[in-house]
Structures are given as C-alpha cells and as structure tokens.
Rosetta silent file (secondary structure, phi, psi, omega in degrees, C-alpha in Angstrom):
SEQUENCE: XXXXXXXXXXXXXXXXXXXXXXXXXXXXXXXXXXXXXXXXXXXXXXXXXXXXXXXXXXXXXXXXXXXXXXXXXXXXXXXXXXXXXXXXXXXXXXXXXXXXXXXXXXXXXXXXXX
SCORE:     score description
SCORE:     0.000 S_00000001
   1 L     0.000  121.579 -171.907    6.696   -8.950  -20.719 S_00000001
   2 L   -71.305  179.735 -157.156    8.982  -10.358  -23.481 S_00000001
   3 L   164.534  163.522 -175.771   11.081   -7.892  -25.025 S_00000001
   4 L   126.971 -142.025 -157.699   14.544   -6.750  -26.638 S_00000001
   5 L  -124.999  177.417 -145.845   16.210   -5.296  -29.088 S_00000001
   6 L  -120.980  124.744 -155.773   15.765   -4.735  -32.736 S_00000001
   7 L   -94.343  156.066 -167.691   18.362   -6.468  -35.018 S_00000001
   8 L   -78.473  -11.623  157.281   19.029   -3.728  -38.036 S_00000001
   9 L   -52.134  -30.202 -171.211   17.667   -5.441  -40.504 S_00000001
  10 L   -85.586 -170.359  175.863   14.447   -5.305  -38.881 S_00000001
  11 L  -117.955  143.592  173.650   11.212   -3.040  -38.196 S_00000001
  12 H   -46.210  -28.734 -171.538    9.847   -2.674  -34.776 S_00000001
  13 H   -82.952  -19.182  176.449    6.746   -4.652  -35.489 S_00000001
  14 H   -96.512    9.167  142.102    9.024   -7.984  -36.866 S_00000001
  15 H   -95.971  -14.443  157.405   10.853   -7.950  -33.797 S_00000001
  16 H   -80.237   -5.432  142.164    8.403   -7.985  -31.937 S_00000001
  17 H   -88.559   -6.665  178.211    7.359  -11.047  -33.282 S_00000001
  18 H   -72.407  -42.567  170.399   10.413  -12.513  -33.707 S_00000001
  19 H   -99.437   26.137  170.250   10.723  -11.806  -30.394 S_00000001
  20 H   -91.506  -58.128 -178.403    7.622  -13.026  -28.773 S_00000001
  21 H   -49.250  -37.238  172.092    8.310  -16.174  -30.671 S_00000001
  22 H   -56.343  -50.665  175.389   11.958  -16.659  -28.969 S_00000001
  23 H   -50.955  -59.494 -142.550   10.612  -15.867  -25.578 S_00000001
  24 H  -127.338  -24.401 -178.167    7.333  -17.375  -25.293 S_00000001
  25 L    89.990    3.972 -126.198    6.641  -19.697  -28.240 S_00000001
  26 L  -143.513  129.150  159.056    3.564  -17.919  -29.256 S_00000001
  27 E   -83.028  160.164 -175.568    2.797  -16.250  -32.983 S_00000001
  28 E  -161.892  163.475 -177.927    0.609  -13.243  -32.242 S_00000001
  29 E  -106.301  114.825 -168.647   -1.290  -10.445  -34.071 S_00000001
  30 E   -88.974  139.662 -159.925   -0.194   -7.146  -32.822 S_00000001
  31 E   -96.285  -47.828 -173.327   -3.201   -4.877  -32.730 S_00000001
  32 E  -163.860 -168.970  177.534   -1.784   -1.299  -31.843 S_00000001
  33 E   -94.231  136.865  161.417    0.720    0.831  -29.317 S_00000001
  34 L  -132.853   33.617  161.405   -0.264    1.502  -26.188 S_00000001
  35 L   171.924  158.596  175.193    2.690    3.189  -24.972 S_00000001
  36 L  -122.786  158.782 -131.969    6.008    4.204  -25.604 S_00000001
  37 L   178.314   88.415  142.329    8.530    4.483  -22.659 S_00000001
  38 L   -87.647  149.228 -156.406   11.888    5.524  -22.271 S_00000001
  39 L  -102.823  125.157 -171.774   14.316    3.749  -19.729 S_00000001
  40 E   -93.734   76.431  174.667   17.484    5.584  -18.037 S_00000001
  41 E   -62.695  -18.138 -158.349   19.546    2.399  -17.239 S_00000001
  42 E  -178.637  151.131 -146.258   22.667    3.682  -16.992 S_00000001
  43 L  -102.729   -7.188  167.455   24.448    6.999  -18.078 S_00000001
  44 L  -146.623   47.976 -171.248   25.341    5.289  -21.089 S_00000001
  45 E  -154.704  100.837  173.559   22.421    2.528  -21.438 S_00000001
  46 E  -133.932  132.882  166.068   19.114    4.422  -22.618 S_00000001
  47 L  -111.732 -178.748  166.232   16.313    2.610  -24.210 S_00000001
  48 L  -148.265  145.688 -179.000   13.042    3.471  -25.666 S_00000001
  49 L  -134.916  120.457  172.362   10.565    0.949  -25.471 S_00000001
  50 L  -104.996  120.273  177.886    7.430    0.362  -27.401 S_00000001
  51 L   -24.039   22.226 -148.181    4.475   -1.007  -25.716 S_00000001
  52 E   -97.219  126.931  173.599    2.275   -3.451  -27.922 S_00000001
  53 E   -74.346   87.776 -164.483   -0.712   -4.683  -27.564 S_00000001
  54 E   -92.900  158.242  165.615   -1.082   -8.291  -29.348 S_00000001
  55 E  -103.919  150.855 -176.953   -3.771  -11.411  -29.695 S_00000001
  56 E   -99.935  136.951  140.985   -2.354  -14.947  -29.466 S_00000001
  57 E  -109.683   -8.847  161.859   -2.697  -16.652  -32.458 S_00000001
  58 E   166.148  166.608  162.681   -1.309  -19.715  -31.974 S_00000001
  59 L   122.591  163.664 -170.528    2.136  -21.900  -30.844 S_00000001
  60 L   -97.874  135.935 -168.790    2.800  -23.489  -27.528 S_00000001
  61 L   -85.866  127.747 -150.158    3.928  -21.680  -24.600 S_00000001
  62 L  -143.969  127.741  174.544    7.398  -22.448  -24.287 S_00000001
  63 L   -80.914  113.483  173.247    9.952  -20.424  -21.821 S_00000001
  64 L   -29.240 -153.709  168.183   12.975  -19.249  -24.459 S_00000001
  65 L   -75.458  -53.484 -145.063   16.816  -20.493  -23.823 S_00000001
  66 L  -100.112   20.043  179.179   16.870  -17.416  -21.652 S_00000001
  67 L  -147.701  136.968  166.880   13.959  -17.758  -19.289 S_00000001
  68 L   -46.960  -53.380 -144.116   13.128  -19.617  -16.750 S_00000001
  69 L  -169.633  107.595 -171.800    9.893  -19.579  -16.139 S_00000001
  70 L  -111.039  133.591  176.544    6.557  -18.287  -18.183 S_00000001
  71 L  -146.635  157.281  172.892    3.204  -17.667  -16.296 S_00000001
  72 L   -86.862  142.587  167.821    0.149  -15.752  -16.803 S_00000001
  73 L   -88.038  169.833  127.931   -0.929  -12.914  -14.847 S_00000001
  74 L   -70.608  139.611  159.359   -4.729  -11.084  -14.543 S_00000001
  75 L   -32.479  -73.578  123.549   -4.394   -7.754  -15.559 S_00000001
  76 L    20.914  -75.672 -162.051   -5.877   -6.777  -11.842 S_00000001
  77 L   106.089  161.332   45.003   -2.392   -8.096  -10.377 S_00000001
  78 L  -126.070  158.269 -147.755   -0.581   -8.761   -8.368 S_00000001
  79 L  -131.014  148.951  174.238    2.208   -9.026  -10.595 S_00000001
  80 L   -57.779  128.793  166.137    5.640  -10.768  -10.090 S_00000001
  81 L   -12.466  138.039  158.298    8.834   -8.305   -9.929 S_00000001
  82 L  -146.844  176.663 -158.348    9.294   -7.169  -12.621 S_00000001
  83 L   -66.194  -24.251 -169.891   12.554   -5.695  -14.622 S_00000001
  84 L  -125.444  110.022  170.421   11.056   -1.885  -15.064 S_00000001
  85 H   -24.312  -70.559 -172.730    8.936   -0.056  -13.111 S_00000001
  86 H   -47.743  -29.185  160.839    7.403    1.270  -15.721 S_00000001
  87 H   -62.352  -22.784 -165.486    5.887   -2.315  -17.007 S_00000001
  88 H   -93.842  -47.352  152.687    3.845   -2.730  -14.260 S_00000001
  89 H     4.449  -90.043  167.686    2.902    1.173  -14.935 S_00000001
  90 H   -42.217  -56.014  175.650    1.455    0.204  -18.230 S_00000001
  91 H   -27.564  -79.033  176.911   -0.152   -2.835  -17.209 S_00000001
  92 H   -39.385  -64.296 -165.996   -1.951   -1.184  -14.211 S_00000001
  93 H   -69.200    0.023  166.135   -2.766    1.943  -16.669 S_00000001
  94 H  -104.803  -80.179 -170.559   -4.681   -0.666  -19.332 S_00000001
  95 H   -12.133  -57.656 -174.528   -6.607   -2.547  -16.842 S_00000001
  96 H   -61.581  -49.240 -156.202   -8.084    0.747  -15.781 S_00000001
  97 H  -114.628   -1.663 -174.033   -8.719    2.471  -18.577 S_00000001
  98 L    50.323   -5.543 -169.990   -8.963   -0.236  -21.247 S_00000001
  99 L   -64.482  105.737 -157.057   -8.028    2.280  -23.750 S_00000001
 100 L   -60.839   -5.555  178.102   -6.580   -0.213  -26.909 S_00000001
 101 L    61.172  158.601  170.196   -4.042    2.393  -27.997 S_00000001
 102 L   -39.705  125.512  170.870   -2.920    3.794  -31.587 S_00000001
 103 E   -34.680  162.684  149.615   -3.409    1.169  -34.606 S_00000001
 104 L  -113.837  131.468  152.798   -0.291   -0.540  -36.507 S_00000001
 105 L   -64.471   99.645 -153.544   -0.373   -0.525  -39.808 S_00000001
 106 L  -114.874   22.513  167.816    1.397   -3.813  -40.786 S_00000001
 107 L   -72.254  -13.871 -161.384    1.960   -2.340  -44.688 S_00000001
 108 L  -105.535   17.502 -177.182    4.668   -0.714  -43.031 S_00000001
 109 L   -98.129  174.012  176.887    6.589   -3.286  -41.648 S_00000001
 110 L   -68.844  -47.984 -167.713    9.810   -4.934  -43.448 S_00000001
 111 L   -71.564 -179.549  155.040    8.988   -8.509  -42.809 S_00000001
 112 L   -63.791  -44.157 -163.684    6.229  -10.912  -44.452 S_00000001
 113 L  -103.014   23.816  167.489    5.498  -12.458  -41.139 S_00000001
 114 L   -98.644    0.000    0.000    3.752   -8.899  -39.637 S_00000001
C-alpha cells in the first residue's frame, strides 16, 4: 500500500497523491476514508495513518526509486507480507463488508491537483 509522510506544506489528501504518484506512477481520484489507524513503532516513532480509498485515473505503473517491485493483489488475498499488520486488517475488513467509507471533500485540500 503506498504511503508516507506529509511534507508541511501539504494537506493529507495532496500527499496522498503526491505520493501515489512517487510510488506507483498512477494519478488517482481519492473517493473517501475508510480508516484511520494508529501505529506504535517505537517508544518514540508513533504514526497515524489514514486509509484512502482511490480510483485509478491514469499513468503507468511504475515501481518508485524506493521499491522494488509493484503487483496487484485480489482483495480476497492472499496478500504478500506486508509492513503493518494492520494493512492487511483493512484490506480483509473492505473485502467483507464493502463499506466505501466517509467522503473527502477535495474543497478542502491545499493543492490544485486534489
């Protein structure tokens, strides 16, 4: 699941396209939340991670600088390792329930490109 962290200029929803594009090559529309998460990494490495549920709109799937390797999964599984428990969590918990999660508004983001 691409991912990282949000440079201070930005709003959560333009890094997450900025950072889908770095990752994956892919522009995308992000449709809503479907979870929020926080991650205990370390006693002085806590994240909070928001969940979003996007549409590809277009660009070529490309593996970033910093990845190896990009592949698709089925929702269904079985799913590769992956860095958080809680990723596959989410996954697993939309397959089942399909529920599309809370809207984004994308008046509210900083960038242009939301």
């Amino acid at each position: 699941m691409p991912g990282g962290f949000i440079e201070f200029d930005e709003d959560f929803l333009s890094a997450a396209h900025r950072e889908i594009m770095e990752e994956t090559g892919l522009s995308v529309e992000i449709q809503s939340i479907l979870s929020v998460i926080s991650n205990f990494l370390k006693p002085d490495l806590h994240t909070l991670v928001i969940v979003l549920l996007a549409t590809i709109l277009g660009g070529d799937l490309s593996p970033g600088d910093d990845i190896v390797e990009l592949a698709w999964f089925p929702p269904s599984g079985p799913f590769p390792d992956m860095a958080f428990p809680a990723d596959t969590h989410v996954i697993e918990r939309y397959h089942k329930t399909r529920i599309a999660g809370a809207p984004i508004d994308p008046r509210f983001a900083i960038s242009k490109n939301t």
